[in-house]
C-alpha positions in Angstrom: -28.2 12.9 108.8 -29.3 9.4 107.7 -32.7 9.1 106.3 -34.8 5.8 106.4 -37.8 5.4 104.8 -39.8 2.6 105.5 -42.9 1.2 104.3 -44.1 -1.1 107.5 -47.6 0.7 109.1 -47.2 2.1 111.8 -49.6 5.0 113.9 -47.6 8.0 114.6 -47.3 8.3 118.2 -45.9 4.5 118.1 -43.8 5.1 115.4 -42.4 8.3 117.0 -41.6 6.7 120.0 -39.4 3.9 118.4 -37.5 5.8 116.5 -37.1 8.4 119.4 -35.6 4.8 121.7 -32.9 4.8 118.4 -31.5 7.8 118.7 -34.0 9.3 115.3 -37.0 11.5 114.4 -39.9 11.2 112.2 -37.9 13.5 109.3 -38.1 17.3 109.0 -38.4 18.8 105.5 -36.6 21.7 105.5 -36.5 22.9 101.8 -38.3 21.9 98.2 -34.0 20.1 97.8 -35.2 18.1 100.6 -38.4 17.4 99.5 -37.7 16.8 96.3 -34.9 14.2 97.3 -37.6 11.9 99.6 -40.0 12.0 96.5 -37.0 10.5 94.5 -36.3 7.9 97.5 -40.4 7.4 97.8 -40.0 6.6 93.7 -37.4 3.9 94.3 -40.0 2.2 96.7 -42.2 1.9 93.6 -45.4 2.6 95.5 -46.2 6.1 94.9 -49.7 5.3 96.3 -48.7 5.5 99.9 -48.5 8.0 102.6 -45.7 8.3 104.8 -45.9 10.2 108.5 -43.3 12.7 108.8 -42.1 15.1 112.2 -44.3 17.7 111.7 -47.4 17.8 114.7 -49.5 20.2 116.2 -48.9 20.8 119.6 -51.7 22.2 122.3 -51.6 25.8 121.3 -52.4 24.9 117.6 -48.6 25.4 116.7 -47.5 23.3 113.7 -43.7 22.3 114.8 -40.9 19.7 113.7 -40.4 17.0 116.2 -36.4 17.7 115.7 -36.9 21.1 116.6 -35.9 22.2 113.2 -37.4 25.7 112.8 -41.0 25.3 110.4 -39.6 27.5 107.2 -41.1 25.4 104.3 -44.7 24.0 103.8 -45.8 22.1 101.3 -49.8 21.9 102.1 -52.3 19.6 99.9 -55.2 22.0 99.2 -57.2 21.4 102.1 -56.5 24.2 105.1 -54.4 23.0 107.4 -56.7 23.1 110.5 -59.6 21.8 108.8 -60.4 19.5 111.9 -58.9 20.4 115.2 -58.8 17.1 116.8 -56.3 16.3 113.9 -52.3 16.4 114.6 -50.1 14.6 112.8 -48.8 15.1 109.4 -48.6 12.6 106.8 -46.9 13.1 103.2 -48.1 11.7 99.8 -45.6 10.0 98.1 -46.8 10.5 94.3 -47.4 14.4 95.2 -45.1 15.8 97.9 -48.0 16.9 99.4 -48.8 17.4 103.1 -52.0 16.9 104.7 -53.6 16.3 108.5 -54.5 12.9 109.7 -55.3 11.2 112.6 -52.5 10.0 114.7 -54.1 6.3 115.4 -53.9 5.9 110.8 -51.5 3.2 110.4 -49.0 4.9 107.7 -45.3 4.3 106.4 -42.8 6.7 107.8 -40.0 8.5 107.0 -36.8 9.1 109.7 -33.8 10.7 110.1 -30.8 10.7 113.1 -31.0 13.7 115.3 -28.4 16.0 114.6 -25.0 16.3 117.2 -25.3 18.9 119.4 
């Protein structure tokens, strides 16, 4: 898979939908290797400050899933519980921290994305 990560705000259900009309997804993380390899990319941006949105959303039944359909194996939560606020659903990562944490949808954030696999 190719991963972008980009730096140009976006809200997530705008975002998700461009990169859906190119053939990607907001990026599944599906291991610390994979985490630990966008923190290294993130570094290079030199703007450790940020948040980017990644694929993982809650869906109506309070279900955290990847948009890829990737199966949710690894989490790497910030402190907070992750249903703090149940109006809440998409999922942004820190840059500096690896950390994952709930936000709004409608937060204008940086996102990361990968091509969808070949079936």
């Amino acid at each position: 898979n190719i991963i972008s990560i980009e730096e140009q705000k976006f809200q997530a259900n705008r975002i998700i939908q461009y990169v859906n009309s190119l053939g990607a997804s907001l990026t599944s993380i599906e291991d610390s290797t994979e985490l630990d390899f966008l923190l290294y990319h993130t570094e290079l941006l030199r703007n450790q400050e940020e948040d980017f949105w990644i694929g993982l959303y809650k869906n109506v039944k309070d279900e955290w899933l990847w948009l890829d359909n990737t199966p949710v194996d690894f989490v790497n939560w910030n402190n907070e519980a992750p249903d703090k606020d149940m109006s809440l659903n998409c999922l942004m990562m820190n840059a500096k921290k690896g950390t994952w944490d709930i936000a709004s949808c409608y937060l204008y954030r940086g996102y990361i994305c990968k091509t969808l696999k070949s079936k």
